[in-house]
C-alpha positions as CSV (number, residue, x, y, z in Angstrom):
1,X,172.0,80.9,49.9
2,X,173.9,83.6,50.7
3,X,172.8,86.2,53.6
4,X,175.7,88.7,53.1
5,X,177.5,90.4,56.1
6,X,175.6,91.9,59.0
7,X,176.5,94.9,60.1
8,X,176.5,93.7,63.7
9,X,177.3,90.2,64.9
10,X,174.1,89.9,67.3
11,X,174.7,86.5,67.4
12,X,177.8,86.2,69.1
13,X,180.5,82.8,70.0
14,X,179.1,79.6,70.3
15,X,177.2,78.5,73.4
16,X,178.8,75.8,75.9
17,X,176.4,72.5,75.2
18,X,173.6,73.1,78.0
19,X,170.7,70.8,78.6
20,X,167.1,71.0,77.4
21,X,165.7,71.9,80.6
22,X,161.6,71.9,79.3
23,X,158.8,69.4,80.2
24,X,157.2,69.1,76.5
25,X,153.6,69.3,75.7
26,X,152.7,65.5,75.4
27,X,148.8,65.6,75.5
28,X,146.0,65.6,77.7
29,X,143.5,62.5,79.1
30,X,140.6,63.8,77.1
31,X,140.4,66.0,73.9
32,X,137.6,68.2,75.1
33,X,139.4,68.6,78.2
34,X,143.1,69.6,76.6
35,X,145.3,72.0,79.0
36,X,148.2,72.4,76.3
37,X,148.3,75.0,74.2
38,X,148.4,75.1,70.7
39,X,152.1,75.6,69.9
40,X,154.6,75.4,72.8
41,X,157.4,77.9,72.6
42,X,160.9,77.0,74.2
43,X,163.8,79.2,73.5
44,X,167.0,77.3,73.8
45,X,169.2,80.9,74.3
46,X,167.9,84.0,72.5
47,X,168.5,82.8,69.2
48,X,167.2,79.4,69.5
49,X,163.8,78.3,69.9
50,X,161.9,75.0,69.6
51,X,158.1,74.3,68.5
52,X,155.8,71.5,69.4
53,X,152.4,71.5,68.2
54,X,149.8,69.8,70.4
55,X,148.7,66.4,69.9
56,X,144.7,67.3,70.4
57,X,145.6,69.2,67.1
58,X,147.1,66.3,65.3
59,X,148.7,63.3,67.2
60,X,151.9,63.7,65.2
61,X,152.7,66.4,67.4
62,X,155.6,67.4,65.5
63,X,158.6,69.7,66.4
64,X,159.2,72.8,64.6
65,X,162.7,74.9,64.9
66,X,163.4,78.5,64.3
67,X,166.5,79.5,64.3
68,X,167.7,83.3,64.5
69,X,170.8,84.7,62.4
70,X,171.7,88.8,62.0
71,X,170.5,88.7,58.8
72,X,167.8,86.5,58.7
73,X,165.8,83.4,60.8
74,X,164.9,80.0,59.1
75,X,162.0,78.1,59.9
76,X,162.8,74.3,59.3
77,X,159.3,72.7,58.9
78,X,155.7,74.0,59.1
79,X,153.7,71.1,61.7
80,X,150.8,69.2,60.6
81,X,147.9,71.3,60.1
82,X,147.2,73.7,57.9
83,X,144.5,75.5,59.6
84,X,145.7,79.2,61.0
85,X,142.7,78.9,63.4
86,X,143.6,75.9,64.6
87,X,147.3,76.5,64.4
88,X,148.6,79.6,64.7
89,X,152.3,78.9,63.2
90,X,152.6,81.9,61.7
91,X,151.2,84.5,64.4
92,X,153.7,82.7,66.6
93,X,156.5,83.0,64.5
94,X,155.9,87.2,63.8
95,X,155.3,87.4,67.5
96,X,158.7,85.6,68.3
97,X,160.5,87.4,65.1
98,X,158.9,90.8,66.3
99,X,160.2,89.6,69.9
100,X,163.7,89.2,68.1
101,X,164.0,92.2,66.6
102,X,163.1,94.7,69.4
103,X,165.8,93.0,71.3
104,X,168.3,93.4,67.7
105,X,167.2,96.0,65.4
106,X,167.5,94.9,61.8
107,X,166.2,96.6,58.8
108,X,164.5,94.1,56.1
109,X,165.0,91.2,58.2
110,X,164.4,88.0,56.2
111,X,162.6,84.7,56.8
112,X,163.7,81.6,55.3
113,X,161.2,78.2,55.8
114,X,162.9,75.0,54.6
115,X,161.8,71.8,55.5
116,X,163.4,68.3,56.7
117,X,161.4,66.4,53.9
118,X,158.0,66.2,52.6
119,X,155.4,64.2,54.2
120,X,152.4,66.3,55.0
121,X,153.0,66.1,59.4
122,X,156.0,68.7,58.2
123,X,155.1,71.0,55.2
124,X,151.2,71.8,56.3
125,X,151.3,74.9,57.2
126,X,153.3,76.5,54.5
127,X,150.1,78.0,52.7
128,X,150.6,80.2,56.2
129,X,153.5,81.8,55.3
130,X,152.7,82.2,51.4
131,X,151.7,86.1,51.2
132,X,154.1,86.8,54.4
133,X,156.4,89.8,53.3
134,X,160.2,89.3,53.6
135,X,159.5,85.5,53.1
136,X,160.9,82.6,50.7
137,X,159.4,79.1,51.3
138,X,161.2,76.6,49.5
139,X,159.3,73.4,48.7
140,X,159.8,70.1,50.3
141,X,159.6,68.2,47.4
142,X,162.9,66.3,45.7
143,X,163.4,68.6,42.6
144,X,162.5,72.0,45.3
145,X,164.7,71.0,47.6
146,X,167.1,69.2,45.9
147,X,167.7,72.2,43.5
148,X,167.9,75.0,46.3
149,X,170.5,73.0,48.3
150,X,172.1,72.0,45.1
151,X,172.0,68.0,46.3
152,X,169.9,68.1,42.5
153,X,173.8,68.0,40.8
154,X,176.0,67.1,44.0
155,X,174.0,64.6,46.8
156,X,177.3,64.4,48.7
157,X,178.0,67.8,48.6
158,X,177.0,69.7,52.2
159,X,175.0,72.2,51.5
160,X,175.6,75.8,53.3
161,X,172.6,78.4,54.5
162,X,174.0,81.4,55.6
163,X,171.8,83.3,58.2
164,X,174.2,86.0,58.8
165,X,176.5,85.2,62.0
166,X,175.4,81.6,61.4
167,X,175.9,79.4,59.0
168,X,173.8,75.9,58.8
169,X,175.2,72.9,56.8
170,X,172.7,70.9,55.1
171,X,172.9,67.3,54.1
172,X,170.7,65.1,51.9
173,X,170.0,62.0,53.9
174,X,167.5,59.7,52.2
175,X,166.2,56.8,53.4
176,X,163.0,57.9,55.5
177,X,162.2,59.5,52.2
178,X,163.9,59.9,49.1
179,X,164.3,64.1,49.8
180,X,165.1,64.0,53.7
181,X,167.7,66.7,54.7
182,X,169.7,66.9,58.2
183,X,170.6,70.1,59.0
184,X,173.4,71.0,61.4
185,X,173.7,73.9,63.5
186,X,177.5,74.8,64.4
187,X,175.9,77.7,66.6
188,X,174.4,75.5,68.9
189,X,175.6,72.0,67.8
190,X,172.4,71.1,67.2
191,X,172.2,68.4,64.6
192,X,168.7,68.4,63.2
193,X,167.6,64.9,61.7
194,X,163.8,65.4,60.7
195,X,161.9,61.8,60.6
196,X,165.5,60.0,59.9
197,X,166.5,59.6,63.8
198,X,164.7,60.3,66.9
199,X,163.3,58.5,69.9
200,X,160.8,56.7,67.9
201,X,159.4,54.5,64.9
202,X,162.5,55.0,62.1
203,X,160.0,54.3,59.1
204,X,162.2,53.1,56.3
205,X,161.3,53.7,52.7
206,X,164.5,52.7,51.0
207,X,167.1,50.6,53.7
208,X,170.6,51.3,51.3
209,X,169.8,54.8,50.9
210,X,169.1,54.7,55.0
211,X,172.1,52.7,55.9
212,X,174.6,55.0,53.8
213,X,172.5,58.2,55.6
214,X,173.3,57.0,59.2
215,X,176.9,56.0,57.9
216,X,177.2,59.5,56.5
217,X,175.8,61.1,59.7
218,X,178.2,59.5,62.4
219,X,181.2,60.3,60.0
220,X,179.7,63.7,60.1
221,X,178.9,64.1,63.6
222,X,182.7,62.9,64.3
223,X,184.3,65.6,62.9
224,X,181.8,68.2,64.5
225,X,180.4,69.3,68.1
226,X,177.1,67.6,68.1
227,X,175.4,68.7,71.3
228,X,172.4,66.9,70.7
229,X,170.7,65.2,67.9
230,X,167.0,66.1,67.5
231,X,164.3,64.8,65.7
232,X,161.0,65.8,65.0
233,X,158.7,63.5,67.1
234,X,158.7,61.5,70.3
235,X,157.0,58.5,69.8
236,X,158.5,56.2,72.7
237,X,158.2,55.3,76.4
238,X,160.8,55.9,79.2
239,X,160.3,52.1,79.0
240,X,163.3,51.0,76.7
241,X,161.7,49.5,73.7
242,X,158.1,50.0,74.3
243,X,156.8,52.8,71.7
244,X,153.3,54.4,72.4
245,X,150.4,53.5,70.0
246,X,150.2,54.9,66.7
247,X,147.4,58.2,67.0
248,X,148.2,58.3,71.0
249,X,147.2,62.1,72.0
250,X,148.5,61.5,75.5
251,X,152.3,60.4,76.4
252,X,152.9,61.2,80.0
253,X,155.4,58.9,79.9
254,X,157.6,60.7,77.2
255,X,161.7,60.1,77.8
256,X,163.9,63.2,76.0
257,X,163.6,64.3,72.5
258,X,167.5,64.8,72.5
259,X,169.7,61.7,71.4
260,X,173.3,61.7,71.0
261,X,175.7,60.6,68.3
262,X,176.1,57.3,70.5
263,X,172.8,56.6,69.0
264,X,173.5,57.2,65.5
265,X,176.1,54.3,66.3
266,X,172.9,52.2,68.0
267,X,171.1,52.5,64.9
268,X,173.1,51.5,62.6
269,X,174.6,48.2,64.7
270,X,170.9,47.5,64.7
271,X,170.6,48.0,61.1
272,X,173.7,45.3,60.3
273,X,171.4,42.7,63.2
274,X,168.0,43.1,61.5
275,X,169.5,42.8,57.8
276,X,166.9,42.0,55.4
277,X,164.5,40.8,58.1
278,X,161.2,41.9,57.8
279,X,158.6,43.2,60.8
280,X,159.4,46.0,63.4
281,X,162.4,45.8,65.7
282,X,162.5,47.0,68.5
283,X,165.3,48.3,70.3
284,X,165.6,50.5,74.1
285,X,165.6,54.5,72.0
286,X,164.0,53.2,68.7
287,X,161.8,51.0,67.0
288,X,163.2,50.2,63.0
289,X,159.8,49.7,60.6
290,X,161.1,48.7,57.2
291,X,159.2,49.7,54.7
292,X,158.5,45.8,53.2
């Protein structure tokens, strides 16, 4: 994992924390009427961009992040369709990785596309990227993923991608699904939590295995500059508590995708109320869904 030493450090000190000043995509009245287009592009800084595919495209509406080192960007997931026609992820990408490197000339410069775990809404449009030159995808699945990061022989163990300039730790935090991965993004301060926190329905396959994963990600959040914690979906109202409708294609009403670490500390006090109840619960960033 590995990216040697660039020759020039493009990439440069780490950022003060700045807001996410961007009005997302969040769906239009009617289908055949839809204004958004298919992939909305916000960079962050000029190494940091942010993805949301449409909902008229799939309702999931998922967020995708590319992330620029000197040596070589990572993709962390691949949205929910696998159609280039329909979703052009990987026209987007070269056009935003040829963007990159007119700005910072690199020779042979590298594309890594990992994923935060793999239910389909996040791994579809790998097939995209499969004959792309200068390309590894790594599988989302357990023994993939697990293997690459090395969680296969050490699940505690935090992982390190090295994008030249920029070094990503990676931890396995299962719960959502058995091969969920957080990544965290000293650069920025990004910490990226996939389907395992975000201002929405927290499905949850296996509640230990989540518990511990939360546990483990306010330790880890403690001892780092988390500037915000970012999921991959939006899936509640600026009204605390009240979610939108599963398959909704139009959330005007959309409150930020960033959460903090406070909310890491939410969850889990709302872990240790519901217990082994059963049901959805509800709470004002969130709504828990065991998996019963």
């Amino acid at each position: 994992m590995d990216a040697g030493t660039p020759s020039t450090d493009s990439v440069g000190s780490v950022p003060r924390p700045r807001e996410l000043d961007v009005r997302w995509i969040h769906g239009s009245p009617s289908a055949k009427h839809n204004t958004d287009p298919d992939i909305q592009v916000y960079a962050c800084d000029e190494h940091t961009v942010i993805l949301r595919q449409n909902m008229a495209i799939d309702y999931e509406a998922p967020f995708l992040f590319l992330l620029f080192g000197d040596a070589r960007a990572v993709l962390i997931d691949t949205g929910a369709t696998e159609s280039a026609e329909f979703f052009p992820l990987r026209r987007v990408v070269d056009e935003l990785v040829a963007d990159r490197l007119a700005r910072h000339p690199r020779p042979g410069y590298h594309l890594l596309v990992l994923h935060t775990h793999p239910h389909g809404d996040h791994i579809a449009g790998d097939g995209q990227f499969a004959d792309r030159p200068d390309t590894t995808v790594v599988g989302a699945d357990l023994a993939t993923a697990w293997k690459y990061f090395g969680f296969d022989e050490n699940p505690t163990a935090v992982a390190r991608v090295d994008l030249g300039g920029r070094v990503l730790e990676c931890l396995a935090t299962p719960g959502h699904h058995q091969a969920a991965v957080t990544f965290y993004d000293p650069w920025s301060g990004f910490l990226l939590t996939g389907d395992t926190v975000y201002p929405g329905r927290l499905y949850i396959e296996d509640r230990s295995a989540f518990a511990r994963s939360i546990d483990r990600l306010i330790e880890f959040s403690e001892r780092r500059p988390v500037t915000h914690v970012l999921g991959c979906h939006i899936e509640m109202t600026t009204e605390p508590g009240v979610d939108y409708p599963i398959r909704t294609t139009y959330q005007p009403d959309e409150p930020p995708l960033q959460m903090t670490p406070d909310h890491l500390r939410e969850i889990r006090a709302a872990l240790d109320e519901i217990g082994d109840r059963p049901g959805r619960h509800a709470f004002p960033r969130f709504v828990i869904c065991p998996d019963d």
